[in-house]
N, C-alpha and C positions, 0 to 999 in steps of 0.2 A: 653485278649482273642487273642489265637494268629489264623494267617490267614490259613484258612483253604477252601478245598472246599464244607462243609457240611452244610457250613455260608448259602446258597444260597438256604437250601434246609431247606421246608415249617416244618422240625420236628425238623430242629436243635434247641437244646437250649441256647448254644451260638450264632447262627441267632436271635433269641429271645431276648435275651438281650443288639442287639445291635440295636433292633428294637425299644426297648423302656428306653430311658434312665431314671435313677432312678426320676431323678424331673420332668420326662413329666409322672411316672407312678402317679402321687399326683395332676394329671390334670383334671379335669370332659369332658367328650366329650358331654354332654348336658345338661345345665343349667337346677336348681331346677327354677318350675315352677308354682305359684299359683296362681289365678281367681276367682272372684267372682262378680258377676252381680244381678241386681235387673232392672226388666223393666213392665213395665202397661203401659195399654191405655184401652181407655174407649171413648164412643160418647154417647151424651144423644139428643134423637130428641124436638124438639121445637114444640110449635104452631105458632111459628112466621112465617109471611109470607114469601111466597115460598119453605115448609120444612125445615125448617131452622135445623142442625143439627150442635151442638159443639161438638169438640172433642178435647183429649190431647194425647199426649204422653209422658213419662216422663223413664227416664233410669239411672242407676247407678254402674261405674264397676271400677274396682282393678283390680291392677296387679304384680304382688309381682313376679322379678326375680334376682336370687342369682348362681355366677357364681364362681369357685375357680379355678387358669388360675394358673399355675405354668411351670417355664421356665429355662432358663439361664439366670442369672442377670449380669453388668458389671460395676464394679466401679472403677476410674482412680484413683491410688493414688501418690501423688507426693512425691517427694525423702527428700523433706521437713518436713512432717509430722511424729512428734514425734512418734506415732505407728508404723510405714512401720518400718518390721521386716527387709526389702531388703535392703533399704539402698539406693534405686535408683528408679527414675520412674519408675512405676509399675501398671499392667492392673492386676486386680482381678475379676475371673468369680468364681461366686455362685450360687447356687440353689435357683432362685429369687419363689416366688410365690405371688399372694395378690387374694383378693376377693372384688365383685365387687357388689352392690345390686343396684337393679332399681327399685323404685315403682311408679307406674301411677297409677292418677285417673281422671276418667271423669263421668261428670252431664250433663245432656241434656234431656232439656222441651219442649214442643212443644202446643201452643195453639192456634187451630182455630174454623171458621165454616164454614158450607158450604152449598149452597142450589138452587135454581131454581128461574129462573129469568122472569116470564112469561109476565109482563107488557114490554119485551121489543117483544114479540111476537102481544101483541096486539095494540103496535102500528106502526106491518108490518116490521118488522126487520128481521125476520124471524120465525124459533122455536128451542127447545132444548136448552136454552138458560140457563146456570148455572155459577156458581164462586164458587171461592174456598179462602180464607182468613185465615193466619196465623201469625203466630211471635215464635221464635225460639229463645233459649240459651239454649249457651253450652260451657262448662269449661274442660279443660284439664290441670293439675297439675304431673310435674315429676320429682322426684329427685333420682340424681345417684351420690352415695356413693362409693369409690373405696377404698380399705386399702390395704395398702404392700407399695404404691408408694417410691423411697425415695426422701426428698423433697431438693430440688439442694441450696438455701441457707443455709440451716441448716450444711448440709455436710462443703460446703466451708469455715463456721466460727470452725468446728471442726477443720478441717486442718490447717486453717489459728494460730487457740487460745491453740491447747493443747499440753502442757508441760508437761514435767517427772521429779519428783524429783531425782537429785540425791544424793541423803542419801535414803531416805524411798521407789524408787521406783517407787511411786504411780502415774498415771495421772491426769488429772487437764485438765479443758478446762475454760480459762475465761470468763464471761460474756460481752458481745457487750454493751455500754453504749450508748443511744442514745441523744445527747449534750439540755439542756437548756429544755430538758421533766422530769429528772429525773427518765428516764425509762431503765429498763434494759432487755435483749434477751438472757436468762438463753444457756450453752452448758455442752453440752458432752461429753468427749473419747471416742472414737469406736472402739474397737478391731476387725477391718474385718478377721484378719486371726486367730478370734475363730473358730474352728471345728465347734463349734455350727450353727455359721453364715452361713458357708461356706457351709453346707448340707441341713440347714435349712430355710435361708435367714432372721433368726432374732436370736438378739441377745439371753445371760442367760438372760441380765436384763430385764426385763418388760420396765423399764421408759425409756432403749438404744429405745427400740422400738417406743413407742410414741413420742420420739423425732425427729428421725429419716422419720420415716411414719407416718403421721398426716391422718387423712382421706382428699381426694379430692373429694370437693360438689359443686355440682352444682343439681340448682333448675329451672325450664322452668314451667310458667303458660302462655297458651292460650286461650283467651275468643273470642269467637262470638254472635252475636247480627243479626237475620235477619228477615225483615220483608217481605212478599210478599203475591201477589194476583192476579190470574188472571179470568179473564172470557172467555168463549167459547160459538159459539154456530153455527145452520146451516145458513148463513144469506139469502138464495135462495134454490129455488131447480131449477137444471138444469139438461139437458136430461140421463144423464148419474149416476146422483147422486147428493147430498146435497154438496154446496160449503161450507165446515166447515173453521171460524175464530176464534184463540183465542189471546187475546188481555192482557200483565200484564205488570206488573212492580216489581223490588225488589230494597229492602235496605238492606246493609250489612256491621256491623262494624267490622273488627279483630284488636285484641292486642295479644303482646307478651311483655314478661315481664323472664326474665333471672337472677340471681342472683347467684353468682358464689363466693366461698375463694377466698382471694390473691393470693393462686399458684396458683390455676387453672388458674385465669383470667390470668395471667403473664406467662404461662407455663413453670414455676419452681419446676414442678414434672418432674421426669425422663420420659423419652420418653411417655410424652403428651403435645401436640401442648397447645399455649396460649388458651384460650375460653371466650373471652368478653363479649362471650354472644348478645344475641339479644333482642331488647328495642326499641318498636313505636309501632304503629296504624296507619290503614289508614279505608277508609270509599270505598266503589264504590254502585255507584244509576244506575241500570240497567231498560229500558223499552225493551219491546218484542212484536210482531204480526207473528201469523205462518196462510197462510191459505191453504188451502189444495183444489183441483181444478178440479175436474172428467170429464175427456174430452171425452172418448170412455169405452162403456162398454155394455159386453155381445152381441158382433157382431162378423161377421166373421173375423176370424185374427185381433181382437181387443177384448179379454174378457177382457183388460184393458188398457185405458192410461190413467197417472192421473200427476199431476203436483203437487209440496208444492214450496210455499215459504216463507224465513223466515226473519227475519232480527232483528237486536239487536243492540241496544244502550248500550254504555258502559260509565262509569264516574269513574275512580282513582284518589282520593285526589292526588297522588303523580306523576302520569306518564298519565296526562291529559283523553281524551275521541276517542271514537275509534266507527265507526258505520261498523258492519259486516253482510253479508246476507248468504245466501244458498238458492242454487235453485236446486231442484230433481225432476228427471223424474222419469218413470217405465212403460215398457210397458212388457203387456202377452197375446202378438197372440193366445195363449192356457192357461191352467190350469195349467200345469206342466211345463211349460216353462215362462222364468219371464228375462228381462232384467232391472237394475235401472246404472243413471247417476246423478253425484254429483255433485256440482263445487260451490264454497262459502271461504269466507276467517273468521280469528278467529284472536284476541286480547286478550292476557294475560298479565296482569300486573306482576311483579317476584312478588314471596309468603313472608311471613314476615319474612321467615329467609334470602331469598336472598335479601329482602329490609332493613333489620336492623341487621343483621349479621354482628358483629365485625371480624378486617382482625386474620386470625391463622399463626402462624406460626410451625414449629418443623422442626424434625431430626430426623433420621434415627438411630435404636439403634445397634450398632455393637455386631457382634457374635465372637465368638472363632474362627478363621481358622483351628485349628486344633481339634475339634470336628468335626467328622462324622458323621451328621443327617441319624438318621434311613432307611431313604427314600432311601437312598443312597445301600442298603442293598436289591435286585431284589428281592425279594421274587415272 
């Protein structure tokens, strides 16, 4: 295409085609997408005392996503290797592509009850007096399958092992022996500079391929466990309005569980970081009391001031206990006019990938210098 100034403009069709080079045109610009859910709940009321009312909830969903990513691939080949037509250290850039599938799934049940509390009314506690009682699982399950990668040991025993006959021509890669297993790490010849390869980013042969790009999997299961309950109620009435307190506590287990191939875990695929994956549990036992405090209401330049306080107990198996509060105002000299002030501190323990997260590494995959990305092209 040579340089013109019509490059620039939105009808050229040599603009066009430098907009989009032939292996970004085999690219999807948005993953196939599929979903499927199932969800119920249901409450059945009791005679038990204080209304007592069970309830569950119970949910179940899929997630099916399939991505086909096609680019510039780049494989080094050394002046070594019986294939290199060159003869010398040599960078080879192909029309790399792979496809990548994700599926997720997740289950989550939910079982409680909940009902009215009146004997704490009757012995002067106040009124309005209820709880709420549950327990909770729920399972997330994902695994991501990537195919095209090429996998960086397999390559280096090709380069290293294969030989060319000369009388017959033919190539030959020998098998890795592995000392005192009696095992052996089957190889390949690779013709990189097939046409085929080079436009296609896979070999004629089927089995060059399988060798070459194995799939990389990796598997992530997350489970929780939580139980909790709290009570509420008014515990006085004062001039302004009822002093509401509610009073709970929770329990909560997480795990994570990771299972990863040898390349992946090792990151011995081409441009992907190692992934060790993540592996533990931990527990946190949480109490809680919010009460809420009506100090001025429906007066002149006071249609409200009211006060909450809150505060929380925190317990991490792993990063000890933390006690945090919050204190808020809110005043509205009027209806339509409303100020509120906040001030309270918070504790988080890191989540279970930042607490059992293997270290990653990688590299940066280099591009052609002398390819000019489309981008580059003003339209």
């Amino acid at each position: 295409i040579g340089i013109a100034g019509d490059l620039i403009t939105p009808d050229s069709a040599n603009g066009q085609r430098l907009l989009l080079h032939p292996e970004a045109q085999n690219a999807v610009l948005t993953p196939n997408f599929r979903r499927f859910n199932l969800y119920s709940t249901g409450e059945y009321e009791t005679d038990f005392y204080g209304d007592m009312v069970a309830y569950y909830e119970a949910s179940h969903s899929t997630r099916i996503t399939t991505t086909n990513t096609s680019g510039q691939g780049f494989v080094y080949i050394p002046d070594t290797y019986a294939l290199n037509e060159l003869g010398f250290n040599s960078s080879l850039y192909y029309s790399e592509r792979y496809y990548n599938q994700t599926d997720v799934s997740q289950t989550r049940m939910i079982g409680g009850v909940r009902g009215d509390l009146p004997f704490l009314g009757e012995t002067g506690l106040g009124d309005n007096w209820s709880y709420d009682v549950y327990a909770q699982y729920s399972r997330s399950a994902g695994t991501d399958i990537v195919e095209g990668i090429a996998y960086y040991p397999r390559l280096v025993q090709t380069f290293n092992n294969t030989t060319v006959d000369l009388v017959t021509g033919e190539a030959s890669c020998a098998p890795l022996s592995i000392p005192n297993f009696g095992q052996t790490v089957e190889c390949r010849p690779l013709d990189f500079f097939d046409e085929t390869f080079i436009n296609t980013g896979r070999f004629s042969d089927p089995a060059d391929n399988e060798y070459l790009f194995p799939n990389r999997i990796t598997n992530t299961v997350v489970e929780q466990m939580v139980v909790s309950g709290f009570v509420t109620g008014d515990v006085m009435e004062l001039p302004a309005g009822p002093l509401g307190v509610v009073l709970g506590a929770e329990y909560r287990e997480d795990k994570i569980r990771t299972d990863t191939d040898a390349g992946a875990t090792s990151g011995d695929f081409y441009g992907f970081s190692g992934d060790p994956g993540s592996n533990g549990e931990r527990a946190l036992t949480e109490g809680f009391f919010e009460i809420e405090i009506p100090v001025l209401a429906d007066m002149t330049l006071a249609e409200e001031l009211t006060f909450n306080l809150a505060g929380r107990y925190t317990s991490e198996t792993n990063f000890g206990s933390e006690f945090t509060y919050r204190v808020q105002g809110q005043y509205a000299p009027v209806e339509w006019l409303r100020a509120r002030a906040t001030v309270g501190t918070s504790f988080r323990a890191p989540d279970l990938g930042q607490q059992f997260g293997g270290r990653a590494t990688g590299f940066a995959n280099p591009n052609d210098p002398c390819r000019v990305p489309g981008i580059a092209v003003p339209f």
